[in-house]
Structures are given as structure tokens and as C-alpha cells.
C-alpha positions in Angstrom: 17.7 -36.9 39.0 18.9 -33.5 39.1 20.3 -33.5 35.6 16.4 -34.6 34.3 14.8 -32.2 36.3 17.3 -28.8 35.0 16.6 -30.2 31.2 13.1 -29.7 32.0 13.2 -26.8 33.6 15.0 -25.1 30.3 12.8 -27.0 27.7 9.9 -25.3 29.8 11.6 -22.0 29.9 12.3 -22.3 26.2 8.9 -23.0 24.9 7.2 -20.7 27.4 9.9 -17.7 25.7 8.7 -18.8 22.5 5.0 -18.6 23.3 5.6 -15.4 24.2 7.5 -13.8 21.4 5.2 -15.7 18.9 2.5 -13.8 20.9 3.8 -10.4 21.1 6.5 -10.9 17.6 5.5 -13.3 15.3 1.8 -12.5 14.5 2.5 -10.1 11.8 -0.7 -8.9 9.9 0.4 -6.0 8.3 -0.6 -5.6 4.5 1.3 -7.1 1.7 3.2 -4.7 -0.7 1.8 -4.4 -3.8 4.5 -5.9 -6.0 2.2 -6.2 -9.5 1.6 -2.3 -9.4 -2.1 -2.7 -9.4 -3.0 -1.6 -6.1 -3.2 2.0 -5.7 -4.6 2.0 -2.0 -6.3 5.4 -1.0 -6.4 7.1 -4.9 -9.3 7.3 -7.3 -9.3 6.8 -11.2 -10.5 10.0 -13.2 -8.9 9.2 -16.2 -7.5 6.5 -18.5 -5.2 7.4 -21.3 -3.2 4.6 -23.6 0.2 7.0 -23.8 2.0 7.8 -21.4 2.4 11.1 -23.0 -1.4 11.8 -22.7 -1.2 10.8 -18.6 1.6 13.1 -18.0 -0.5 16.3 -19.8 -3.6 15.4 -17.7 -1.7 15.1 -14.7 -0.3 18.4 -15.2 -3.1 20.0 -15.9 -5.0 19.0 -12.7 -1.7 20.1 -10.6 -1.5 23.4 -12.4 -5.5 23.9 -11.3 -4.5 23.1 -7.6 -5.2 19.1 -8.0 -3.0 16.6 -6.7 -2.3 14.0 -8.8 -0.4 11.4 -10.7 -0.3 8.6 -12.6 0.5 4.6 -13.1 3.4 2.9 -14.4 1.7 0.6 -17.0 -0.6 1.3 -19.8 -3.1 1.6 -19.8 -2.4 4.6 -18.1 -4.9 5.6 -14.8 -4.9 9.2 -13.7 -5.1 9.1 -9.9 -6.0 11.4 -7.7 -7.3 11.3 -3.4 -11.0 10.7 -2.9 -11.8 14.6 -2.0 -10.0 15.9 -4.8 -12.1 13.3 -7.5 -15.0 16.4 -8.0 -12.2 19.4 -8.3 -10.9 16.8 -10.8 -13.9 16.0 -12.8 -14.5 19.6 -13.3 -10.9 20.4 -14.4 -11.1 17.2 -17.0 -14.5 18.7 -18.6 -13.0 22.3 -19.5 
């Protein structure tokens, strides 16, 4: 009887251990990663160029004008920049 009882006693012990780290561990909802390159979380688009050439002037010009910015991978290329910059952007882009 003794033999029954300490199996149980682990098997209980063992599922209650896994209750808890399933609770505290294993309920992992952070974000995805972009792997595609389409997701650019926080940035806004100001402009969209087919050369890469073309981003890379843009994206200098904003910079030298006090902008941050950059640009994406693929073409057609976005010109990015953070949401409170997108005004200081526009205006730069127009001149």
C-alpha cells in the first residue's frame, strides 16, 4: 500500500509543478517577429520610391534637416519615419 500511495503522491506533485510553471512560464504572448519585413511597428510612410537609390537620397535629406529616418529593404521602397517627426517630414519632402 505504501508503494501506491508514494506514486501518487509524486504524480500529484508532478502535475501540480506543471500547473504551475504552465501558469507562471508557458503562457507566452509576446508578439511575433516580423520575419516577411512588412511590419514596421511604431514608423510612418512619407514616401514611396521604386530605387533604392531614390530612398537612400530622401532619407538623407530628412536626416540632414534634423529628421530621423530610414528606409525598407524591398521595393517598393517606404521612407519611414516616428509618428511626431511625419509633419517636420512632410515639409522637408515639399521643398
Amino acid at each position: 500500500m505504501t508503494g501506491i500511495y508514494q506514486t501518487v503522491v509524486v504524480f500529484a506533485v508532478l502535475g501540480l509543478l506543471a500547473l504551475v510553471l504552465r501558469y507562471f512560464v508557458g503562457n507566452d504572448r509576446r508578439p511575433v517577429p516580423d520575419l516577411d519585413g512588412t511590419d514596421f511597428g511604431l514608423l510612418s510612410e512619407v514616401a514611396v520610391v521604386p530605387t533604392e537609390e531614390a530612398a537612400n537620397v530622401i532619407v538623407q535629406k530628412l536626416k540632414r534637416n534634423g529628421v530621423r529616418a530610414t528606409r525598407s529593404r524591398n521595393a517598393p521602397y517606404q521612407v519611414m519615419v516616428f509618428p511626431s517627426d511625419v509633419a517636420n517630414a512632410r515639409l522637408v519632402l515639399k521643398t
